[in-house]
N, C-alpha and C positions, 0 to 999 in steps of 0.2 A: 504494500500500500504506500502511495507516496506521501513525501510527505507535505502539507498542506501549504507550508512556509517555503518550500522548493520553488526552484523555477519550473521544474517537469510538475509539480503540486499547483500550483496556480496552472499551469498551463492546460493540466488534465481538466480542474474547475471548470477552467472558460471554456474549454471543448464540452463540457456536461452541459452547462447553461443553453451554447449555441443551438445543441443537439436539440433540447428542450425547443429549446423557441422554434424550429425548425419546422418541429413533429406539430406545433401549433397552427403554425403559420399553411401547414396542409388538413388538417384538422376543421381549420374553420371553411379554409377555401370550399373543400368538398361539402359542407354542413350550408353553406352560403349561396351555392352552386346547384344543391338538391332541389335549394327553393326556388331557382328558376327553372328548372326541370319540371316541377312540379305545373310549375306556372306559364308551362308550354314558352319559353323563353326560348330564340334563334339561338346558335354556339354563343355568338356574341356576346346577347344578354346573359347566358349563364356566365360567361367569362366575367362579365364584369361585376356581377353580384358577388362571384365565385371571389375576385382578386380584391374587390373594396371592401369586404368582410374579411379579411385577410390579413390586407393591411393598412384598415383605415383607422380602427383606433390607435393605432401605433401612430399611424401620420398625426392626428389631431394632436396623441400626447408628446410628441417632439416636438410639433408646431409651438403647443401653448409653453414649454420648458425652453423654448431656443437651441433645442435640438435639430437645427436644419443644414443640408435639407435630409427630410426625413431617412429614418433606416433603408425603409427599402430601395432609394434611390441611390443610397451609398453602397448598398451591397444588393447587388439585383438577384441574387441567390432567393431570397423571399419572395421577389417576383413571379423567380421559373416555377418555382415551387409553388405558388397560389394556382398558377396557370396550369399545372401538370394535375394540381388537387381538380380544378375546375375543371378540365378534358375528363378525367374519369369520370366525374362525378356525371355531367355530360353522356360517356360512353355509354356507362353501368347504369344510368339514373333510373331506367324503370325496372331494375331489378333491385338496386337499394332500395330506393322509397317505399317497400315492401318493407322493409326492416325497422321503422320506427325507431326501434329501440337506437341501432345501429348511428341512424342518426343523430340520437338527441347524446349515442356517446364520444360521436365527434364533439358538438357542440359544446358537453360541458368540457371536454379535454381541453378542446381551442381557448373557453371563458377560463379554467382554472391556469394554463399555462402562461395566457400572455396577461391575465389580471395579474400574477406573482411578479412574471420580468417588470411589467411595465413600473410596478411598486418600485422592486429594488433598482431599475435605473433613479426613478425618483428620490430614492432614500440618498445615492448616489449625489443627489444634488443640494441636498442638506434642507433639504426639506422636509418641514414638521409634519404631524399625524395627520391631519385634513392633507394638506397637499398630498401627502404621498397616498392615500387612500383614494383620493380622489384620481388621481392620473393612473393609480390602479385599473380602479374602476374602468375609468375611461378605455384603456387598451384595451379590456374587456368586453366591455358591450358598445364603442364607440361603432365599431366595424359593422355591426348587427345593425343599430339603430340606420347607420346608410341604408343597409340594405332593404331592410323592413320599406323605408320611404322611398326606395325606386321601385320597387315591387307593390306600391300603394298599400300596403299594410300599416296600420297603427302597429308602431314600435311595443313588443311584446317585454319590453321591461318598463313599461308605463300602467300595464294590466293586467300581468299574470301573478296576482301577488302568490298560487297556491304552488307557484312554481319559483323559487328564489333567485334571481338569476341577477339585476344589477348589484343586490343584496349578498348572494355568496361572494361574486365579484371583491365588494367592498372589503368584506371579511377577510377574505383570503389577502387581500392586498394589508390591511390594518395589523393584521397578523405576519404580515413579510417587515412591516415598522417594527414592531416589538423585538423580532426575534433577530433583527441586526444588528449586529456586531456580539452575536450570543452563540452562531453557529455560522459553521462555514456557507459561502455563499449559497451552493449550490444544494445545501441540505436548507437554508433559506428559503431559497424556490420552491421546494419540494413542497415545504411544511406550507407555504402561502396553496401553494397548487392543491395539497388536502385539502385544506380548511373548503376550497370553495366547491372541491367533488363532497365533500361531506355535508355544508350547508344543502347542496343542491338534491344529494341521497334524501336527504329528511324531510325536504319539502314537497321531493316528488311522491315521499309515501303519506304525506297528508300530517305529517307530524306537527308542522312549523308552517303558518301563514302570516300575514302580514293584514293588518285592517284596513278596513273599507271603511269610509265615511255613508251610511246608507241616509238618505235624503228620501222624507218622503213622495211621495205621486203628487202632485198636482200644485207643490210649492213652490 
């Protein structure tokens, strides 16, 4: 095992991290991609639901941190890789979109993976609990919310409260703030990356909801 203070030790780290982000960044692509499949979408339109669910909340959270320009244009690695999740998803699409399941576990893979990096670049920037929670979030459901709104859908983290989704996000990310500088980075990630597969377990089995304001009829 190396050792974590090393140069081959740090180096092994940021290969874990990368690898992480990577498996995200295809993760959402094809979860993003389905939805234009679904929604009878040209290659085209899947491509581009497919690659701005991908990598749009990353874009937003480098834009609003001065991060530019954005990740994926510095390394176009997350590009191929949105576009190659998108062509599958594309190829196979009416043969996943049978798998429900299949899908919603890309979906939390892609929210729990890039909610976590997108924290710890944040934490990165010495920025406190809101901020870093917040640009969390964002890399997490920023990509979705695109998507939802070119595909005319109401953004499904505005109303699915029985389903936790900008809410694991946050967690997962609040939880990547505490545990820095407490654990190695990439066991960091990991531990954000739970929290939000965890929050999102609980909510999909009906455990854990969030309130409605219910207003009654005719007021």
């Amino acid at each position: 095992m190396p050792d974590p203070f090393s140069f081959s030790g740090v180096a092994s780290i940021e290969s874990g991290l990368r690898a992480l982000d990577l498996i995200g960044t295809v993760a959402f692509a094809m979860s993003g991609a389905l939805l234009g499949v679904r929604k009878r979408f040209d290659l085209f339109g899947v491509l581009v639901l497919g690659c701005v669910t991908a990598v749009g909340g990353g874009a937003i959270r480098d834009t609003l941190t001065g991060n530019t320009p954005p990740l994926f244009l510095r390394d176009e690695t997350y590009l191929w890789l949105a576009i190659a999740g998108s062509l599958t998803a594309f190829a196979f699409g009416t043969r996943l979109a049978r798998f429900e399941r299949a899908i919603s576990l890309f979906d939390t893979l892609g929210l729990a993976l890039f909610a976590a990096t997108g924290a710890l670049g944040a934490s990165k920037l010495g920025l406190g609990p809101l901020g870093v929670t917040f640009a969390g979030a964002l890399s997490g459901v920023g990509g979705g919310i695109i998507r939802d709104l070119l595909a005319h859908e109401v953004p499904e983290v505005l109303y699915r409260r029985d389903q936790l989704y900008a809410t694991a996000a946050a967690a997962g990310a609040f939880a990547v703030y505490l545990l820095q500088g407490h654990l190695p980075q990439l066991g960091v990630q990991l531990s954000g990356a739970g929290v939000v597969i965890v929050f999102r377990f609980v909510s999909r089995r009906g455990w854990v909801k969030l309130p409605v304001r219910r207003v009654p009829e005719g007021s």
